[in-house]
N, C-alpha and C positions, 0 to 999 in steps of 0.2 A: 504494500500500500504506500509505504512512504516512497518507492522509486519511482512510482508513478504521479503521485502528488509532484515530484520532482523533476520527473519529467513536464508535465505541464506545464510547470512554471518556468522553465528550459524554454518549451516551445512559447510561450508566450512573451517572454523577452526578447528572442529571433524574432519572432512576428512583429514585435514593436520596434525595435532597431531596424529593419526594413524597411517598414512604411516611413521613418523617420528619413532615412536614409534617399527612399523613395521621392517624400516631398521633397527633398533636396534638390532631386537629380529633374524635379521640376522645372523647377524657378533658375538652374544652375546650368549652365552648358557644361558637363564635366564629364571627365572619362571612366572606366569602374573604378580607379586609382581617388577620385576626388578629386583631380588636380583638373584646375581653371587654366583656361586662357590655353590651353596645349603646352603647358608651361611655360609660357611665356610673362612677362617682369608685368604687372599692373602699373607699377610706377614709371617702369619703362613710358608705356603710352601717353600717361598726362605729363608728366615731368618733363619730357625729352623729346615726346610726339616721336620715338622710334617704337620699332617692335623688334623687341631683344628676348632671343630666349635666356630664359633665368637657371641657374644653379639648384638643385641636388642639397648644398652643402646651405642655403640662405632661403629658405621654405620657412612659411606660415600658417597658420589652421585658426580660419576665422568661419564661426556659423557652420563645422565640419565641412569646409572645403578648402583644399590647400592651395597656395600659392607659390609658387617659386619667383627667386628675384636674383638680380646680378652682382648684389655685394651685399655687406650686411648692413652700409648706410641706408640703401632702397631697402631691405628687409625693419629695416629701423622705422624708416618714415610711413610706411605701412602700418605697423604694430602700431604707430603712436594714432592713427588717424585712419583705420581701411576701410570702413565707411565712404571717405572722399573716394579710394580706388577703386570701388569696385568698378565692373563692367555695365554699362548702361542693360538691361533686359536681359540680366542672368549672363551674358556674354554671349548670348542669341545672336543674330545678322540682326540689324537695327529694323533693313528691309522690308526683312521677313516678318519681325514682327509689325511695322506697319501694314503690312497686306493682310497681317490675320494669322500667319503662321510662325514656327520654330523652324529655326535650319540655322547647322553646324557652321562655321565660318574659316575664313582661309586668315591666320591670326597676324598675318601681314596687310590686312585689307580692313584699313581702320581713319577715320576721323577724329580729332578734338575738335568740341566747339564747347563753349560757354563750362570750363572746367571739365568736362564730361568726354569721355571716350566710348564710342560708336562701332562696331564692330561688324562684317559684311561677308556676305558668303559672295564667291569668287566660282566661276568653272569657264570652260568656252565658250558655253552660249547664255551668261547672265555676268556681268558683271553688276552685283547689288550697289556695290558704292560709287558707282559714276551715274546710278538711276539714283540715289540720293541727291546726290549733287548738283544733279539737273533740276531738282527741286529746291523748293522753300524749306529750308532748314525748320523752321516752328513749326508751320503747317505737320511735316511729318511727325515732329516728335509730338506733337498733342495727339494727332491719329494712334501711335507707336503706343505711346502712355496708357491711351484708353485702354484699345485692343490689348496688352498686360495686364491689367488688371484679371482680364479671366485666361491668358493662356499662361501664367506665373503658376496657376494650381490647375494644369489640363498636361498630360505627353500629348504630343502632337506630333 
């Protein structure tokens, strides 16, 4: 009786670390590893406006998702404020989420504007961030903003 008792409670903390896990992988552009951006530096993008892949050895765990960065000064400025760094729409294609959907991005293929870094799925026959740009920057991100609010808790 007591192994089973035990087991249950086993399977029930799996069960809840999953879905937690789960909502995560929502709202989160991330790999089974947890790791944002394809590992690439968040500070990298607003700080520098580059896209740097980050370090192994200079990784953070904010909200269980990790970050990697390219020294311990940008793992620094991170920790003290990651909130400012995150990726606009979980690190979604900015795009996509204006039109309504989620899709994976090419993490070289990225905007700053107004503090904020934008991030765009990339292949041969869509370039997302030059159809950004051919727009009104407000316009979309009020569109982008709305349409988040429900695809932040939906997989798509």
């Amino acid at each position: 009786m007591k192994n089973t008792i035990k087991l249950i409670i086993a399977a029930v903390v799996l069960l809840s670390s999953s879905i937690s896990l789960a909502q995560d992988k929502k709202a989160n552009n991330i790999d089974n590893s947890n790791i944002a951006l394809q590992g690439y530096s968040p500070v990298s993008y607003l700080d520098l406006g580059l896209a740097q892949k980050g370090l192994k050895e200079f990784k953070s765990e904010y909200q269980k998702v990790i970050y990697y960065f390219t020294s311990a000064e940008q793992k620094a400025k991170f920790d003290k404020n990651p909130e400012k760094y995150l990726p606009q729409y979980g690190g979604y294609c900015a795009f996509g989420v204006y039109a309504g959907a989620k899709f994976r991005v090419d993490p070289n293929k990225f905007i700053v504007e107004d503090g904020k870094y934008y991030l765009f799925l990339y292949n041969i026959e869509l370039d997302a961030q030059q159809l950004w740009l051919n727009e009104k920057h407000e316009d979309l991100v009020k569109k982008a903003n709305e349409n988040w609010k429900n695809l932040k808790i939906t997989y798509n």
